[in-house]
KOLGUSE-559875 format. One record per residue (C-alpha): residue in one letter; chain; x, y, z. Coordinates in nm, 4 decimals, always signed. Layout:
BEGIN
{"a","A",{X,Y,Z}}
...
***
This chain:
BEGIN
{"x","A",{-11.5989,-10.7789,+10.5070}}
{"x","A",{-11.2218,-10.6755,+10.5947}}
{"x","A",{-10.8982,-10.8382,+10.4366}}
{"x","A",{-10.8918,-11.0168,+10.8104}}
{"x","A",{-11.2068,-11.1722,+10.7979}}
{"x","A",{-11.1555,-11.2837,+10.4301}}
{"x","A",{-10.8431,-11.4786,+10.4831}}
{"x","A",{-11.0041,-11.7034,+10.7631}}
{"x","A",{-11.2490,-11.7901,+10.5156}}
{"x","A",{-11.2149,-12.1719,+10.3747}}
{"x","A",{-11.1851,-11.9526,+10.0509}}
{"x","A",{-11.1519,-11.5816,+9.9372}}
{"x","A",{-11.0057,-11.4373,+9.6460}}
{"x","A",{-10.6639,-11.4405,+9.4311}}
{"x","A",{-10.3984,-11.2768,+9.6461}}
{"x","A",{-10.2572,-11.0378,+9.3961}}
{"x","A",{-9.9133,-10.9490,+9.4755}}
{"x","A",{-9.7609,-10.6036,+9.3651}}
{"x","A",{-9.3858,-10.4174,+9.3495}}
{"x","A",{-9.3147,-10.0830,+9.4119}}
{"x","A",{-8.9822,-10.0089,+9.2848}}
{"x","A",{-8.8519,-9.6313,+9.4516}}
{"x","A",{-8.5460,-9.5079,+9.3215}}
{"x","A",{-8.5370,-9.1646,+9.5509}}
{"x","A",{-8.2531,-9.2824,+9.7882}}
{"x","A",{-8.0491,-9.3417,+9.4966}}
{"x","A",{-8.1458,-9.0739,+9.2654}}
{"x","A",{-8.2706,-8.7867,+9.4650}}
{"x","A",{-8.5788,-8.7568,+9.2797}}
{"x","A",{-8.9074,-8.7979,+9.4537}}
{"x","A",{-9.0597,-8.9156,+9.1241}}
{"x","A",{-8.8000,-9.1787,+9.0603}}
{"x","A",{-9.1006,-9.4457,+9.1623}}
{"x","A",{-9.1934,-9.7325,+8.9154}}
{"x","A",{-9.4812,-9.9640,+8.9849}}
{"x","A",{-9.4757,-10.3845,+8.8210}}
{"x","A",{-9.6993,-10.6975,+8.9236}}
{"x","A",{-9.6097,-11.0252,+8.7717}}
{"x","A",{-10.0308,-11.0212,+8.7088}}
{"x","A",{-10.3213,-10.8919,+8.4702}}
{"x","A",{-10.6702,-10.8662,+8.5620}}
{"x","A",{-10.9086,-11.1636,+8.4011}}
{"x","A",{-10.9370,-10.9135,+8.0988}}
{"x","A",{-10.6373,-10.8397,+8.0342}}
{"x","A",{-10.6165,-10.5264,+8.1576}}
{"x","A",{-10.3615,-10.4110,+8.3850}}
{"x","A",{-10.3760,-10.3547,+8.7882}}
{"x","A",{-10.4837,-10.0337,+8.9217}}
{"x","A",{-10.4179,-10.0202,+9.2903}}
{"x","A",{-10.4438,-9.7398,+9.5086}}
{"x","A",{-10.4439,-9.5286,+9.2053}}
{"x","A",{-10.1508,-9.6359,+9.0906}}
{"x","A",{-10.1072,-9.8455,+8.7444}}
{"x","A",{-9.9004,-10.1453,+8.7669}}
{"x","A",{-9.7046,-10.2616,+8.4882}}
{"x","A",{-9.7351,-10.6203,+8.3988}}
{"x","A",{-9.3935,-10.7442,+8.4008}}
{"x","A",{-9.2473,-11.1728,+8.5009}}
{"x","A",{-9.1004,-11.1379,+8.8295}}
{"x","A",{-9.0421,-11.4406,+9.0728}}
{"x","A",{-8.9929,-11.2968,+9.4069}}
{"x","A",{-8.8546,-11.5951,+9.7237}}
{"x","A",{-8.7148,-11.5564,+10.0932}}
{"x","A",{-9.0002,-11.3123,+10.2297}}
{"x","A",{-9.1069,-11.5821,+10.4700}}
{"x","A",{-9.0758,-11.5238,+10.8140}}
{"x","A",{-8.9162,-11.7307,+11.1105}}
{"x","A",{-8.8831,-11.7789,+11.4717}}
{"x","A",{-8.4479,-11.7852,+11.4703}}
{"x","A",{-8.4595,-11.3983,+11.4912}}
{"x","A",{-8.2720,-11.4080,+11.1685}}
{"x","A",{-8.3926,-11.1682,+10.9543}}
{"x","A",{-8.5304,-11.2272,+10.5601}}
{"x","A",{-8.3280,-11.1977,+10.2897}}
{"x","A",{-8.5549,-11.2081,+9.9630}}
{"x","A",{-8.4423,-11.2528,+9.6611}}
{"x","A",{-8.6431,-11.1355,+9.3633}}
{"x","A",{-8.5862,-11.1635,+9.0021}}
{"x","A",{-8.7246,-10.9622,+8.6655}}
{"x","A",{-8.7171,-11.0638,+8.3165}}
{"x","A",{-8.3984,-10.9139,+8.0973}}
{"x","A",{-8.5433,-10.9843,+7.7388}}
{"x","A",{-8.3455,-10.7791,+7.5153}}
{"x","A",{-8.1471,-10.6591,+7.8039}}
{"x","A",{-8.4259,-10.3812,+7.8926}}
{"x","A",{-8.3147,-10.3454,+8.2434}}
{"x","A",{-7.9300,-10.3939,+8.1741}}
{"x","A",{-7.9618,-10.0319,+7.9919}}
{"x","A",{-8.1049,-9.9017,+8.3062}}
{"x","A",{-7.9245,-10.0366,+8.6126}}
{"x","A",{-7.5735,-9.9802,+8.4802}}
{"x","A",{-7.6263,-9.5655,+8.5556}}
{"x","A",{-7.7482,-9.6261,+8.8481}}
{"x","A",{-7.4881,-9.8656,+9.0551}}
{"x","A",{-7.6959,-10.2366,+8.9930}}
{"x","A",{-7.9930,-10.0036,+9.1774}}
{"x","A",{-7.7955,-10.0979,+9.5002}}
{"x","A",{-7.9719,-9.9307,+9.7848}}
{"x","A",{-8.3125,-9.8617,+9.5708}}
{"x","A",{-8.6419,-9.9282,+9.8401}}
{"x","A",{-8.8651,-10.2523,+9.7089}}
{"x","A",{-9.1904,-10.2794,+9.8682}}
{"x","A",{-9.3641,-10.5846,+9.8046}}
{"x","A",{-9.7466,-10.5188,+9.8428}}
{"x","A",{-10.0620,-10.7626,+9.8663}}
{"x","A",{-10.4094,-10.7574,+9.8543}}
{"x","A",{-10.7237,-10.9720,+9.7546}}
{"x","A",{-10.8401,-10.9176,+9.3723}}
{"x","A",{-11.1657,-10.8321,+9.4937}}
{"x","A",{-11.0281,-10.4961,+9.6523}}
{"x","A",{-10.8312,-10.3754,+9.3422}}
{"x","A",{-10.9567,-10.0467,+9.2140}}
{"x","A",{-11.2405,-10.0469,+8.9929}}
{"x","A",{-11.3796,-10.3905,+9.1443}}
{"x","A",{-11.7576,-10.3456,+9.3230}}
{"x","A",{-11.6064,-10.4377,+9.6722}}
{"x","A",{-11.2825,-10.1563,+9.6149}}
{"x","A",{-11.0893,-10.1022,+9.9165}}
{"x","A",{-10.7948,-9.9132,+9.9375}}
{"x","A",{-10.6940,-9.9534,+10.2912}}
{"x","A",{-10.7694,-10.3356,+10.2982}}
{"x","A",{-10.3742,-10.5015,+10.2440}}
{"x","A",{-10.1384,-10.7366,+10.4025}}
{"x","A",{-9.8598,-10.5920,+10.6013}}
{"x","A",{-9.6350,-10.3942,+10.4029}}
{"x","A",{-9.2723,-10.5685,+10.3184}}
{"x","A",{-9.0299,-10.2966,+10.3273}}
{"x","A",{-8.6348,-10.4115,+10.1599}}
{"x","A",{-8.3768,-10.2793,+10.0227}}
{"x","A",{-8.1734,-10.3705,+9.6733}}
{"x","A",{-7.8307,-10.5020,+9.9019}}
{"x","A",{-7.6260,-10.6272,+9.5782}}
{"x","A",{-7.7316,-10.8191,+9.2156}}
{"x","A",{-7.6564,-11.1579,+9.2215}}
{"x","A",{-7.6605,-11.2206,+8.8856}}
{"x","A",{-7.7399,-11.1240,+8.5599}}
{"x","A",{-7.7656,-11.3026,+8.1725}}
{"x","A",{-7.9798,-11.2076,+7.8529}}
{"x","A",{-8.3202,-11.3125,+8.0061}}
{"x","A",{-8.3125,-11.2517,+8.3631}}
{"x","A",{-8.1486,-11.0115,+8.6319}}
{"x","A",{-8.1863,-11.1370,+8.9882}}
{"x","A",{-8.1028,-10.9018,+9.3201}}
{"x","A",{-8.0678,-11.0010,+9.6505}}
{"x","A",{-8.2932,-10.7747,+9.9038}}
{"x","A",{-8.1603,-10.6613,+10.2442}}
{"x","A",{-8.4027,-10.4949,+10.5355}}
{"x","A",{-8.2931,-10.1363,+10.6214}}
{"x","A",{-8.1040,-10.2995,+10.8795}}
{"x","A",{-7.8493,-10.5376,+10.7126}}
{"x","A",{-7.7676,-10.2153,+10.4480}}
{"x","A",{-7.3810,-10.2117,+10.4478}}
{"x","A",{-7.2359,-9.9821,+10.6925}}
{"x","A",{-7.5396,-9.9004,+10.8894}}
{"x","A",{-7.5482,-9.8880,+11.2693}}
{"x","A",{-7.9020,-9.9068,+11.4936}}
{"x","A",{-7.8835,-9.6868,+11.6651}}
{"x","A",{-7.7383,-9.4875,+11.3728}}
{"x","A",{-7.5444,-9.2910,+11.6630}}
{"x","A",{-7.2944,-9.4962,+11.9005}}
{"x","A",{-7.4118,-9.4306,+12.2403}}
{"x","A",{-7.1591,-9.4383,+12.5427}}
{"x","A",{-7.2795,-9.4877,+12.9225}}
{"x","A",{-7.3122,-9.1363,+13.1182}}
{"x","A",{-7.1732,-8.9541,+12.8079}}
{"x","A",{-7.3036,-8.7233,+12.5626}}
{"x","A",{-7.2128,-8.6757,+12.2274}}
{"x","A",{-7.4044,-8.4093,+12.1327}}
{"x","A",{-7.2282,-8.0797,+12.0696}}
{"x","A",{-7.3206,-7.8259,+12.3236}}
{"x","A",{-7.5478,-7.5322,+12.2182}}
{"x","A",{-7.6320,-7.7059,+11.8864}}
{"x","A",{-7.9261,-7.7821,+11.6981}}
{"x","A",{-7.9156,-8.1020,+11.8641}}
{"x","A",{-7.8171,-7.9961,+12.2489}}
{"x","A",{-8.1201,-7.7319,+12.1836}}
{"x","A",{-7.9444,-7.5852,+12.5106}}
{"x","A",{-7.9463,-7.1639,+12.4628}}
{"x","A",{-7.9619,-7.0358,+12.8076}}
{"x","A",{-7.7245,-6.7821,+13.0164}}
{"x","A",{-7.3498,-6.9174,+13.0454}}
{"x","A",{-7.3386,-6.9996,+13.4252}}
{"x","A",{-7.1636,-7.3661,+13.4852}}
{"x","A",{-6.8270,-7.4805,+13.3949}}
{"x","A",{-6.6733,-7.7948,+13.2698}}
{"x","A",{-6.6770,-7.9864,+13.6211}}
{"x","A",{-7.0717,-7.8856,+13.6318}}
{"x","A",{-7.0071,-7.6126,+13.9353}}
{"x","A",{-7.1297,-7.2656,+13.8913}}
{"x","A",{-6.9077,-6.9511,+13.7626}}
{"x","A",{-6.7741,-6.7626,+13.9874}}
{"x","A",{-6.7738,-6.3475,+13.9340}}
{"x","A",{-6.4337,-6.2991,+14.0300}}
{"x","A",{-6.2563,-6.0846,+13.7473}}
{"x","A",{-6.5573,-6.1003,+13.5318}}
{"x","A",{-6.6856,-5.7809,+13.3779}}
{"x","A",{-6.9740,-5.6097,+13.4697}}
{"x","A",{-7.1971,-5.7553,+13.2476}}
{"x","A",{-7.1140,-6.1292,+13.3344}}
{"x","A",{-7.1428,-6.0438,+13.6993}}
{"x","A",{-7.4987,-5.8777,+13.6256}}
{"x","A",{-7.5934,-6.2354,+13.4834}}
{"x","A",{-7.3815,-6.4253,+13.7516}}
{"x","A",{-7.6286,-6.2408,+14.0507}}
{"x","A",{-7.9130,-6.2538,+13.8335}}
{"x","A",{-7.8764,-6.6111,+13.8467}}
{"x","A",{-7.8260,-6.6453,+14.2090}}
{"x","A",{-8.1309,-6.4174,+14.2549}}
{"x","A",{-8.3485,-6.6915,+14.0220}}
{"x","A",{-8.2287,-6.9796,+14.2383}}
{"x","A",{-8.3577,-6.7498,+14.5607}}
{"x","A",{-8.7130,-6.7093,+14.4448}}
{"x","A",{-8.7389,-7.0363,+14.2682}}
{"x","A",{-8.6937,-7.2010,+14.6813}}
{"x","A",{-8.9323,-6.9426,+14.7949}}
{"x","A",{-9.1860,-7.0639,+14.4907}}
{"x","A",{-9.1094,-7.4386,+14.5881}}
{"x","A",{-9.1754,-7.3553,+14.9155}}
{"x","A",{-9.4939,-7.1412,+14.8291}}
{"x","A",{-9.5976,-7.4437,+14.6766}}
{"x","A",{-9.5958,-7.6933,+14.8836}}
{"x","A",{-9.7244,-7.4573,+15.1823}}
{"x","A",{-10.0729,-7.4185,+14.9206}}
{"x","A",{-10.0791,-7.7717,+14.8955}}
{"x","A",{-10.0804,-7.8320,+15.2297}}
{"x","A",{-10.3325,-7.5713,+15.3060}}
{"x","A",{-10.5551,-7.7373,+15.0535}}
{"x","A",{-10.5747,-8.0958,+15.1914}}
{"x","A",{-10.6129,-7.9659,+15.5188}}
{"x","A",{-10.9106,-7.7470,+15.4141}}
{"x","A",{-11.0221,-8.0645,+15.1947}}
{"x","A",{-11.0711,-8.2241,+15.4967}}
{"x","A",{-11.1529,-7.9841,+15.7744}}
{"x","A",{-11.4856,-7.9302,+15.4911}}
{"x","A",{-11.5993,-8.2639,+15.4035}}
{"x","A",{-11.4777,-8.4626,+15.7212}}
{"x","A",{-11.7890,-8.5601,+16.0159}}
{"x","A",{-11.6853,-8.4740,+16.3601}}
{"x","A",{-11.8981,-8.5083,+16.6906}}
{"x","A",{-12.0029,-8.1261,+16.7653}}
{"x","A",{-12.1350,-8.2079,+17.1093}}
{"x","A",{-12.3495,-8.4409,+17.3160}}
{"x","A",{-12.6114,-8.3002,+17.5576}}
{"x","A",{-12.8243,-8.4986,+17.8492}}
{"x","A",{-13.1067,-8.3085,+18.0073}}
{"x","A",{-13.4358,-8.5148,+18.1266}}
{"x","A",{-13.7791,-8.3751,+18.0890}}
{"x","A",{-13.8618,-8.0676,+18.2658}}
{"x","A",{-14.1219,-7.8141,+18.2443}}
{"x","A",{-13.8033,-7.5938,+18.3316}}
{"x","A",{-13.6261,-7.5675,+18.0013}}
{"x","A",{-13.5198,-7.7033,+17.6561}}
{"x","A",{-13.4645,-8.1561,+17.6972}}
{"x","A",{-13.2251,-8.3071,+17.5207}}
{"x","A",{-13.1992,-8.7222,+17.4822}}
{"x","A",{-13.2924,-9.0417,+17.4096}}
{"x","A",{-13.5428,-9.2926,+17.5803}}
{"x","A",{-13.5502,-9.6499,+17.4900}}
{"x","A",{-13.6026,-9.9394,+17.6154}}
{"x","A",{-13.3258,-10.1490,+17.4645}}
{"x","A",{-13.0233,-10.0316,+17.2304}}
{"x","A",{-13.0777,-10.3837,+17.0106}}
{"x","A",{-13.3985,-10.2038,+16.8991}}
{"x","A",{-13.1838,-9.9763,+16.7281}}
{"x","A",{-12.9185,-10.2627,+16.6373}}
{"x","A",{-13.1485,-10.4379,+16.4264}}
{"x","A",{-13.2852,-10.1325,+16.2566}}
{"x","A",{-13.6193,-10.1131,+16.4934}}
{"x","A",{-13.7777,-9.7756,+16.5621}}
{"x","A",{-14.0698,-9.8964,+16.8432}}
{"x","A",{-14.0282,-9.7270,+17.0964}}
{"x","A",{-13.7807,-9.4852,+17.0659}}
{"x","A",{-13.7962,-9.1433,+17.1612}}
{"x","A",{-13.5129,-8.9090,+17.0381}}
{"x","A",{-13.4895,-8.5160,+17.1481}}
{"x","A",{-13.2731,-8.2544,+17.0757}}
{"x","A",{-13.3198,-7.9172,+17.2590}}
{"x","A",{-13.7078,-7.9789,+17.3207}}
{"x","A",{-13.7772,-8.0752,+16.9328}}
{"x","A",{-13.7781,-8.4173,+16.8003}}
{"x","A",{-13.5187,-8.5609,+16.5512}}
{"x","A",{-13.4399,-8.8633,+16.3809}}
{"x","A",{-13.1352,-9.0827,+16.4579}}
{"x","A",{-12.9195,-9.1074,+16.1936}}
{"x","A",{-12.5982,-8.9194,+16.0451}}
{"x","A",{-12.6676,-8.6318,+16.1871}}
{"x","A",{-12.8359,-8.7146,+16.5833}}
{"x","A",{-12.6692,-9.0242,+16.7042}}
{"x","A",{-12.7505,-9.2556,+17.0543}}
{"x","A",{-12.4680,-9.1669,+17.3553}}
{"x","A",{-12.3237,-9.2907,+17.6536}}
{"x","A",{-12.6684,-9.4650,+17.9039}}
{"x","A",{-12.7584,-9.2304,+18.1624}}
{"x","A",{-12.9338,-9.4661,+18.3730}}
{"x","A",{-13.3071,-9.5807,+18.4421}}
{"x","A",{-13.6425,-9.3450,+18.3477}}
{"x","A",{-13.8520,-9.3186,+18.6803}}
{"x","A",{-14.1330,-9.5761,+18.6852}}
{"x","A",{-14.0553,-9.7402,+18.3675}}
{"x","A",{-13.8057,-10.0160,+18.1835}}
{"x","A",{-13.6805,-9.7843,+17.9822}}
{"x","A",{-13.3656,-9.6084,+17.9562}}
{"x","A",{-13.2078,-9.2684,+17.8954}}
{"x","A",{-12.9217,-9.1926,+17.6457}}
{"x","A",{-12.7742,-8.8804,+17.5731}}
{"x","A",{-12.7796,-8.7539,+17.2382}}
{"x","A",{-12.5015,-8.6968,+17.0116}}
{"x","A",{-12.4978,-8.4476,+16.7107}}
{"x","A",{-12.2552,-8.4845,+16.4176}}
{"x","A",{-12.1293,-8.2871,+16.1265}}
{"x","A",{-11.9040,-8.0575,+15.9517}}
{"x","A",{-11.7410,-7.8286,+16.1747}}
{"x","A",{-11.8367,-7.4617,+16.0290}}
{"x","A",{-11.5897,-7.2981,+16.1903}}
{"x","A",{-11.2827,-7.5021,+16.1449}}
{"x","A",{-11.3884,-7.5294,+15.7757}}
{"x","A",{-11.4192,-7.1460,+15.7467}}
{"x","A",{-11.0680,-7.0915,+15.9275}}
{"x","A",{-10.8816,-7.3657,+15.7324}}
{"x","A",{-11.0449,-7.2201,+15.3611}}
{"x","A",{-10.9412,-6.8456,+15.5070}}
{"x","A",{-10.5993,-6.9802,+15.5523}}
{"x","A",{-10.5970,-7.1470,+15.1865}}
{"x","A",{-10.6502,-6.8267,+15.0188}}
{"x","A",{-10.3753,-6.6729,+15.1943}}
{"x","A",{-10.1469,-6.9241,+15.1183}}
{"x","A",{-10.2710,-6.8960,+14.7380}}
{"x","A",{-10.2194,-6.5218,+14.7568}}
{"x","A",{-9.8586,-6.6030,+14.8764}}
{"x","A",{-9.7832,-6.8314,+14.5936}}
{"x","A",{-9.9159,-6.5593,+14.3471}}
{"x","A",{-9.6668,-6.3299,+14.5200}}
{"x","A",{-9.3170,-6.5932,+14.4926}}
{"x","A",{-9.4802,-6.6913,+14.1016}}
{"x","A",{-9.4600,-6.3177,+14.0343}}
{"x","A",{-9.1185,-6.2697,+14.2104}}
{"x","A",{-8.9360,-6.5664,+14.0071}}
{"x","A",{-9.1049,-6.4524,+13.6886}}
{"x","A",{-8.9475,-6.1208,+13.7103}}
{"x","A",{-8.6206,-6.3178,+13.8517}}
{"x","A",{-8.6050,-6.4733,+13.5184}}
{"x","A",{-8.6865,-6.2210,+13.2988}}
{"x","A",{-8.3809,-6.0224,+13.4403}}
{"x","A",{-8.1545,-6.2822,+13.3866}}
{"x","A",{-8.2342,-6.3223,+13.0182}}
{"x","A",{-8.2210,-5.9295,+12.9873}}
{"x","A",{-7.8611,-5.9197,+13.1807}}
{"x","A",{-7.7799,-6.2627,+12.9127}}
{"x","A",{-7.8507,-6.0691,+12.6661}}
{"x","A",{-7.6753,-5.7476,+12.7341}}
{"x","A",{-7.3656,-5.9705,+12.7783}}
{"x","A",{-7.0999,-5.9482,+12.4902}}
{"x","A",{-7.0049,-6.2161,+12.2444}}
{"x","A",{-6.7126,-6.1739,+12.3260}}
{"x","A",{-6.7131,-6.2130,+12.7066}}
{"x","A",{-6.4822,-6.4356,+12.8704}}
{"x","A",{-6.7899,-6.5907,+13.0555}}
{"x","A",{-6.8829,-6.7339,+12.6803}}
{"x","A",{-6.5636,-6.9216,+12.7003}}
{"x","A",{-6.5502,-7.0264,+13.0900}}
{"x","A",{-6.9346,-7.2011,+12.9496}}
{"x","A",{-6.9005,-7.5139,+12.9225}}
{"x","A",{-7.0775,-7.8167,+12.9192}}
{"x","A",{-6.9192,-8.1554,+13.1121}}
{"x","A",{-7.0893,-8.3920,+12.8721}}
{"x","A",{-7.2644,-8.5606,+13.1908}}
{"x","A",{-7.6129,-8.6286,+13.3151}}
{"x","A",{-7.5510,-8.3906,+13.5789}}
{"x","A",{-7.4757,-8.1003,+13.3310}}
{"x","A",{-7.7689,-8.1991,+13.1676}}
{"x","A",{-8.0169,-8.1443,+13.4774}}
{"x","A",{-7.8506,-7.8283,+13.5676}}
{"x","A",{-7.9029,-7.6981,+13.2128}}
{"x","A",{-8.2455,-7.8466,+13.1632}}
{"x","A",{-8.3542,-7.8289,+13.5169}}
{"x","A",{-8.7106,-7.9329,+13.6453}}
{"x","A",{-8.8684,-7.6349,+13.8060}}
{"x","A",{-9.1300,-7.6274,+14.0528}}
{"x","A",{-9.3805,-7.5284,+13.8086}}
{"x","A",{-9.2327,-7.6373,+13.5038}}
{"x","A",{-9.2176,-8.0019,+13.3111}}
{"x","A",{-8.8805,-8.1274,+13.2523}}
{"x","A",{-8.7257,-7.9251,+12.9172}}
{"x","A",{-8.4942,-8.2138,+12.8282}}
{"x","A",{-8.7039,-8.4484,+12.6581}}
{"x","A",{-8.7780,-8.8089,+12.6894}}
{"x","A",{-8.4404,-9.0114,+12.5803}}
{"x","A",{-8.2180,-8.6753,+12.5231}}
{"x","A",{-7.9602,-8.7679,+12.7280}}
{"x","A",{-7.8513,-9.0148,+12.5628}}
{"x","A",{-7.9783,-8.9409,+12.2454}}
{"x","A",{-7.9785,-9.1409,+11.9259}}
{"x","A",{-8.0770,-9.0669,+11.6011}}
{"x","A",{-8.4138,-9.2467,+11.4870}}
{"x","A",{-8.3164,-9.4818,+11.1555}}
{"x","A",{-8.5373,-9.3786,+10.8988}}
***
């Protein structure tokens, strides 16, 4: 049985309620963690919980309760001071201001060492921070707890964002942005006059990237088109032809004699008599009743010419001939921009540190600059990734 199920029990077992106490933001030291329940085991011995040994020690924590306001908790928890144990500890360390208290609870029955041991079965975690002590005497030392968000100083999100502005400096870790130098501040593209040979070489190169990346767009689009219209010129039924030719000992007949076209209406077959160049057929998909071609001699029947349907061969064959050229075009304009882009890197990086085109780089801090720096290709995904622009540092 989970911790779920338990609970909605009319009874389940002790909730035993446990304290981490993690003194890394303060200290630095990963193994600054201390571990205290307020509990001992029905021998006396002390709580083992996910491996970890919990020290008994009186603590009276209040305030994690939740409510619908939208304010958030402020807990309050308080350890015994006999003998002013933790006075000698916390007055190093700032009142342990800023020290992470998780407040952890399971059912006794899942502690380690029990038959029904469960590591993973526990009530939500309850993450808070030490925000300031409140007070302090010989026996007790009470702080007041703050969620990660209430911590003084702190902004979410942690970085202030303005409307169709980045803050992010350009060609840093955090712009990620290390291609050629080609736009200026005002987002429009460098121009090669007075430039040295080098930043021209990149300038063109450039230019030349742009050309084949609209011949690859348009390569693309031209194979997609050629595939939905082979798609369909394949798998769509078309009427091939009709034919009408009454019995004759002079040559192949070709139709349909029946006496009533409800017959075939109501799913009857009585009756009929379907022929397609002197052989009989079926009607169905394939042979299918025509226009009435008047009275049979001598009889109450009537003749129907005689439809047959399908794919057309020949359009399919012509329209998959012409995908397969288009795909050998697009393999051509793929190959051409590769090579378009591999020359501009090589010219970008034959290009000086020094050159003025370094300097006449830069970025305009706008969405715009953004797209042409981070642009969506026609075969590409988009580089810039989901909330860069703009971006905000996750609180952790």
């Amino acid at each position: 049985m989970t911790l779920e199920a338990d609970v909605q029990q009319g009874w389940h077992d002790a909730i035993v309620e446990l304290f981490d106490l993690d003194l890394t933001p303060i200290t630095g030291d990963v193994d600054d963690k201390f571990y205290f329940t307020n509990q001992l085991k029905p021998d006396d011995n002390k709580i083992v919980w996910q491996g970890r040994t919990y020290e008994p020690l009186p603590i009276l924590a209040t305030g994690y309760e939740k409510n619908t306001t939208g304010q958030i908790a402020q807990p309050s928890l308080t350890v015994a001071n006999v003998m002013g144990t933790f006075t000698q500890v916390i007055d190093s360390l700032d009142d342990l201001v800023g020290a992470k208290v998780t407040r952890r609870r399971t059912l006794g029955k899942y502690l380690d060492g029990e038959p029904s041991a469960d590591p993973l079965q526990e009530f939500p975690l309850d993450v808070f921070y030490i925000e300031r002590k409140t007070s302090e005497n010989a026996l007790t030392i009470t702080w007041q707890l703050g969620s990660v968000l209430d911590l003084e100083g702190l902004q979410l999100p942690r970085r202030v964002i303005t409307q169709n502005y980045c803050q992010w400096k350009y060609r840093s870790s955090e712009c990620g942005y290390t291609g050629s130098p080609l736009f200026n501040v005002n987002d429009g593209r460098l121009s090669t006059d007075g430039q040295s040979a080098e930043a021209v070489a990149v300038l063109n190169a450039y230019s030349l990237v742009l050309q084949r990346e609209n011949e690859l767009r348009v390569a693309i689009n031209l194979r997609n088109l050629r595939s939905q219209e082979k798609e369909a010129a394949c798998t769509t039924i078309v009427k091939l032809e009709e034919k009408f030719n009454t019995p004759t000992a002079l040559g192949p007949d070709s139709y349909v004699l029946i006496t009533s076209v409800s017959t075939l209406r109501f799913g009857g077959t009585n009756g009929i008599t379907a022929v397609w160049n002197g052989a009989s057929v079926t009607l169905g998909s394939e042979y299918r009743l025509g226009k009435n071609e008047g009275k049979a001699p001598g009889t109450n029947k009537s003749y129907y010419s005689i439809e047959r349907w399908g794919v057309d061969a020949t359009a399919c064959s012509n329209a998959t001939a012409a995908l397969a050229a288009a795909e050998a075009a697009l393999t051509i304009a793929l190959n051409n921009y590769s090579s378009a882009k591999s020359d501009l890197a090589s010219a970008t990086s034959a290009l000086p540190a020094s050159d003025l085109l370094w300097q006449q780089d830069i970025c305009g801090k706008r969405v715009n600059s953004c797209r042409l720096r981070f642009p969506t290709t026609p075969i590409e995904a988009p580089s810039l990734p989901f909330g860069g622009f703009p971006g905000a540092n996750l609180t952790r």
